[in-house]
N, C-alpha and C positions, 0 to 999 in steps of 0.2 A: 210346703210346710203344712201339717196337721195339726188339727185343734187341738187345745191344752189337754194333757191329762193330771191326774191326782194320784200322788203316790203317798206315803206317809208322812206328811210336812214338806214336800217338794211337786212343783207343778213344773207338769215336762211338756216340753214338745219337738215334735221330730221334724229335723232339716234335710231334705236330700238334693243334692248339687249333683246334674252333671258337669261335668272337667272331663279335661283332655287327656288320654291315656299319655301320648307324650306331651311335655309341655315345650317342647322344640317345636313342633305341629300339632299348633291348637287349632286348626281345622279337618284336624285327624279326628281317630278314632274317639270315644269319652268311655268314660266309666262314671260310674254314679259311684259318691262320697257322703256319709249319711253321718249325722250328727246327730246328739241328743241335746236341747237347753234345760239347764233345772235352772228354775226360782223360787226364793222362800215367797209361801202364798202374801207374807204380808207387804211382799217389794213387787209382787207381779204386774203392778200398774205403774213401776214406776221404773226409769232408766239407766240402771247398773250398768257399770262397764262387766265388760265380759273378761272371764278367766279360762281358758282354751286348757282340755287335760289331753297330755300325750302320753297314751298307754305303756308300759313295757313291753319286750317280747324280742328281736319283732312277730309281728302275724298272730298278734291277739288282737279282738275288737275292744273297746272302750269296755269299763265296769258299768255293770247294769246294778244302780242303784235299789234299792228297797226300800227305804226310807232314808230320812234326815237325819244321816250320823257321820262318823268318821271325817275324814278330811272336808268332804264336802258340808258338811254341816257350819266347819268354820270358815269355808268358801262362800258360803250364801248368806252369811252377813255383812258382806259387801260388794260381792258379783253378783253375776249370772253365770254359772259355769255352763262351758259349751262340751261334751263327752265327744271327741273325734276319736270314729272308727277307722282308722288309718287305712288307705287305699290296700284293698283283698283282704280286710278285716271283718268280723260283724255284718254290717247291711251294706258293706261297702265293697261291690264287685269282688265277692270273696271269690280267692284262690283254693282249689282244690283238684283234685285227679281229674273230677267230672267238669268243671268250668273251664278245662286246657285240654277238654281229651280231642277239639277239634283240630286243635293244632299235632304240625308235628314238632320231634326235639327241641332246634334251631328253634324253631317259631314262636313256642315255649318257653324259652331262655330268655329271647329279644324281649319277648312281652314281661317275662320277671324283672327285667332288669332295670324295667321301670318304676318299683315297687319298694327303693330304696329312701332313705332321710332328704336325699335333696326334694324327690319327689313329691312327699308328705310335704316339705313345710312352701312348696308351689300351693300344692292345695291350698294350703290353711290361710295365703294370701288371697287367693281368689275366691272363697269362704267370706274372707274379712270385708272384703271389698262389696260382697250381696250385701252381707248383713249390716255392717257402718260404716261403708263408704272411705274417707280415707281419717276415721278416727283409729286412734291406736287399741291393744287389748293387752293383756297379762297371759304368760302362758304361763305352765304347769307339765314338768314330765319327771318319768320315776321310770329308773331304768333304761332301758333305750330310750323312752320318751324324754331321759335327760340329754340323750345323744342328739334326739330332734333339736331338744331345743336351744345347744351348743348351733349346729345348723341354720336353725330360724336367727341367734344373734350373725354368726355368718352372714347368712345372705338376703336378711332381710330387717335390716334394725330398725329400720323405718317405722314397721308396723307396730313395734314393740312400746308396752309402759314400763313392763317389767317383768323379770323371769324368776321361777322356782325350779331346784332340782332336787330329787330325793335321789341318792344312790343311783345315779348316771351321768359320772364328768366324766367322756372317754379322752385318752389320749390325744392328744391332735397329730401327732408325727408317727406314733411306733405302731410296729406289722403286726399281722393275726398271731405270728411265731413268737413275738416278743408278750403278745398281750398270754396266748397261753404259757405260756412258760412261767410267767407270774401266778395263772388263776391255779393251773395244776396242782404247784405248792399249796394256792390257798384251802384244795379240796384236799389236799394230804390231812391238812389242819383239820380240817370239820370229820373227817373219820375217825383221826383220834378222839375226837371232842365225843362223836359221835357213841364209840364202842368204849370211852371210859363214860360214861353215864349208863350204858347198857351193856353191863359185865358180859349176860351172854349173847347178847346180840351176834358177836362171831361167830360161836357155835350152833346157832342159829342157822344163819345163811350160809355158812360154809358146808352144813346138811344140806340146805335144799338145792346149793351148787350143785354136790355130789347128785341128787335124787336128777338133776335135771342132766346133767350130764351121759347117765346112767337109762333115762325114760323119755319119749317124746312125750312133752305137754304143751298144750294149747290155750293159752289164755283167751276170754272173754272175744275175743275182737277177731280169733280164729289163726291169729301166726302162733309161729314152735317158740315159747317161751328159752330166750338161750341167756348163759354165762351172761353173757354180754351185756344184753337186754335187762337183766336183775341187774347189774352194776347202774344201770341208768337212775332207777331209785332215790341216790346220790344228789341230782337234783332237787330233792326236799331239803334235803339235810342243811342248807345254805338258810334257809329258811326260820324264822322265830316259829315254832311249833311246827316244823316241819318234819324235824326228826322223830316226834312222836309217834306220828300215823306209820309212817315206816319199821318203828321198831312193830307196833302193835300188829301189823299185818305180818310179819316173820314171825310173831307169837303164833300166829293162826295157821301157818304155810301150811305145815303139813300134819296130816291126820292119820289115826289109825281105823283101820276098817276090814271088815273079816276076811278083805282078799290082803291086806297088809297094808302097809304105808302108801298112801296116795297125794295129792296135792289136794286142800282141801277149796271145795269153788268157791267156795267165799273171797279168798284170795286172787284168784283166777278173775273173777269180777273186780273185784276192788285196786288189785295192781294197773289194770287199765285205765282207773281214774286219777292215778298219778302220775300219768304220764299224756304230753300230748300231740304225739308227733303225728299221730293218723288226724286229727283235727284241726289241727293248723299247720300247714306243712311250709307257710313262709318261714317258718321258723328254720327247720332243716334246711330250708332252702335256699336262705340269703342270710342264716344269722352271722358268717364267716366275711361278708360283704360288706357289714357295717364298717369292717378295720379295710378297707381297702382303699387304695387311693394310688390308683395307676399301677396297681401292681394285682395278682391272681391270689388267692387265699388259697389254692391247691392242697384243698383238705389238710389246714393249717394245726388243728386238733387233732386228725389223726396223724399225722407227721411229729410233731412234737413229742406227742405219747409217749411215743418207743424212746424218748429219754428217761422216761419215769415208768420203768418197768416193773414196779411195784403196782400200777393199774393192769398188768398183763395177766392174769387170775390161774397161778397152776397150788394142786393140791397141796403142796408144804409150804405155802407158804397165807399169810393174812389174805384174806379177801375185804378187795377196796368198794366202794362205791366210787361212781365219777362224775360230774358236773351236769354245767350246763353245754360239754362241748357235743359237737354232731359229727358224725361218721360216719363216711362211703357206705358202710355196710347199711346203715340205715334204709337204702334202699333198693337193697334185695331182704329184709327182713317186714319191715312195716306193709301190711297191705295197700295202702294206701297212699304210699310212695311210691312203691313199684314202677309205677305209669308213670312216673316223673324222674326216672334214674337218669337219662340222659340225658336229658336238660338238668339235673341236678350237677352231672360233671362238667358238661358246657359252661354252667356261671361258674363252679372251682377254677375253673382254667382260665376265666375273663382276664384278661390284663388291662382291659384298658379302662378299668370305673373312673368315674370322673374323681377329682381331690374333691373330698369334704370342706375341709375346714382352710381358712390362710390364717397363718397365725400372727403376722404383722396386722390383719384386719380385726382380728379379736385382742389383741394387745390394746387395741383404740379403743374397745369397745365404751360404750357411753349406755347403756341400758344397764338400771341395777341388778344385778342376780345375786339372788341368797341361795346357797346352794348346803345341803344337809348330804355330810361323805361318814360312812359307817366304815369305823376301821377294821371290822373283823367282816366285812362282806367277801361273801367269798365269791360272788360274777363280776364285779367292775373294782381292780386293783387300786386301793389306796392311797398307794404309793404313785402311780400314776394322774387318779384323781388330782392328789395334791400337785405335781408337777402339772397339770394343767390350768388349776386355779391360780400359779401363779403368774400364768402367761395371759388371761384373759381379764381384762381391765376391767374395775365396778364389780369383779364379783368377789363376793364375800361370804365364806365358808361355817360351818358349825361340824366340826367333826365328834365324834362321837362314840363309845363301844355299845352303849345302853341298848342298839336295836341291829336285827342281821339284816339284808337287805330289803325284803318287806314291810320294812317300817310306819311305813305308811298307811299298809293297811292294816297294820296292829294298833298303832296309835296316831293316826294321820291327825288328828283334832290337834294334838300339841302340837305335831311335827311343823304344820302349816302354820300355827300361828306363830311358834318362833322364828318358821324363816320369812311371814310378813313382818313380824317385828326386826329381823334384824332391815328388809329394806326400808324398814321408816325410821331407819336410826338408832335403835337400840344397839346396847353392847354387846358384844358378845362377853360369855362370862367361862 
């Protein structure tokens, strides 16, 4: 544990745990799990229960605060919020090409396949347990970190006071094929949403389809910018102000120059920052695993696809953007996957993940959860959402159109205190 630091109206400090890579054999191998605590400086001497945030993604580290605003600002008037870098996230034994290049494939895959929900919310017991012993905490997750913390009621109610979800109640029953099949739809929706706010947005990108098809270019990070890869984009568009940067960077694509049209590098830089597959690559690498439960996710997104052959991108017809799904190709395109191709098809092919969720055990549940479902999110289906919230006992929903799925961090200060307020008993209205 390191001495306090001072950020703008929040004082931190940093937690780092070693834990056991498996928790079948915890006198195996460990990895280190790093935490951030904030407290508002006027509670720092005195004993808040803790509020634990489980990040989205997966295979992002925890939000690096700057000051005392957003969700955390109305956290820290009455916790202590703990930032968990979710095991291969952040300072937490992060996963990359270079951290597994000593392994081979097989080797690679076994160790990823430790890196999943049930995994994380082991940690977060054995966390609990350094830091209060056997008092309970409040969790917090947004996105997959709402998947965690479906999980953490699962298999650990014990530890719980109470839970918060922003836009992540996964299914508890239905396959990776069933969850796409729903989100596909929902990214049909956001293209239109998309390209009727942005007349020429189409003819926009449908240019710089043609130029790329037509030229090899090399974005920023050094791969052939392809078709494909601009369709990824898409992932903004889900987004409250997400479609904007997208449109404005297709303003900019392409330039004129005395040898003729070129891609202008502005773009070539900046396309790279919307995207984050060379940076976190647990994300390509086990996002399809979160739906699994005794069964293979065998590239569940790219299989589905080819039902909606309107994402297939030929010259007569509209050009789509597409989600948040991941695909094979990903790594023969990304550099930085590369080195992970074969352990990337190893976990597609896994059959045997363990079950997440039992849903007779969360029928029982007895821990309150307020849970905030965005009906126009276009990563975690709605329609599903709600068929889960009605199976899990004590929780109590705020559904919503007002925010897309980042809500949280556009207006997290409301979002958290209406869903404390609904677990203190408020109505919903």
């Amino acid at each position: 544990m390191s001495d306090l630091q001072r950020l703008a109206g929040i004082h931190c400090r940093k937690h780092f745990f070693s834990l056991p890579l498996d928790h079948q054999a915890p006198d195996g191998e460990c990895i280190t799990v790093f935490a951030r605590e904030l407290v508002a400086p006027e509670h720092k001497d005195s004993q808040q229960p803790y509020l634990v945030y489980f990040q989205g993604g997966p295979g992002f580290g925890a939000v690096r605060p700057a000051a005392n605003g957003g969700w955390i600002k109305r956290a820290l008037q009455e916790y202590r919020v703990l930032l968990l870098d979710q095991r291969g996230t952040g300072l937490s034994s992060p996963i990359n090409y270079a951290s597994l290049a000593h392994l081979d494939s097989q080797a690679q895959a076994d160790y990823l396949s430790h890196f999943r929900a049930d995994s994380i919310i082991q940690d977060a017991e054995l966390i609990r347990a350094q830091l209060i012993g056997d008092e309970k905490w409040s969790i917090l997750g947004q996105s997959f970190g709402g998947f965690c913390v479906l999980k953490y009621l699962n298999d650990a109610p014990h530890g719980l006071h109470e839970a918060y979800i922003t836009g992540g109640i996964p299914s508890l029953t239905r396959s990776a094929d069933e969850v796409y099949q729903a989100t596909y739809k929902r990214v049909l929706a956001k293209n239109q949403d998309f390209f009727a706010r942005f007349p020429d947005a189409q003819a926009l990108v449908k240019r710089l389809a043609a130029y790329l098809q037509q030229n090899e270019v090399r974005i920023a990070t050094g791969e052939r910018l392809t078709v494909e890869m601009l369709q990824l984009l898409g992932i903004n568009i889900g987004m409250e102000q997400g479609g904007e940067p997208v449109y404005y960077l297709l303003e900019q694509a392409l330039i004129e120059t005395a040898q003729g049209t070129q891609v202008n590098p502005l773009f070539l830089a900046h396309f790279c920052q919307l995207l984050d597959f060379n940076t976190n690559p647990i994300f390509a690498l086990l996002h399809e695993s979160i739906y699994c439960q005794q069964d293979a996710s065998s590239w569940a997104a790219h299989r589905v696809r080819q039902s909606y052959d309107e994402f297939n991108y030929q010259t007569d017809k509209p050009f789509l953007f597409t989600g948040e799904m991941v695909y094979p190709w990903f790594f023969d395109q990304f550099t930085n996957l590369k080195p992970l191709k074969h352990a990337a098809h190893l976990l597609a092919d896994k059959a045997d993940w363990p079950m997440l969720y039992d849903p007779a055990k969360l029928a029982d549940n007895q821990v309150p959860v307020a849970a905030a479902i965005y009906s126009e999110d276009m990563f975690v289906e709605m329609n599903y959402s709600l068929e889960t919230a009605a199976q899990v006992g004590n929780l109590r929903y705020w559904l919503t159109s007002e925010y897309e799925h980042n809500g949280i961090r556009m207006d997290g200060e409301h979002i958290l205190d209406r869903l404390i307020g609904i677990n203190r008993g408020e109505r919903l209205r």
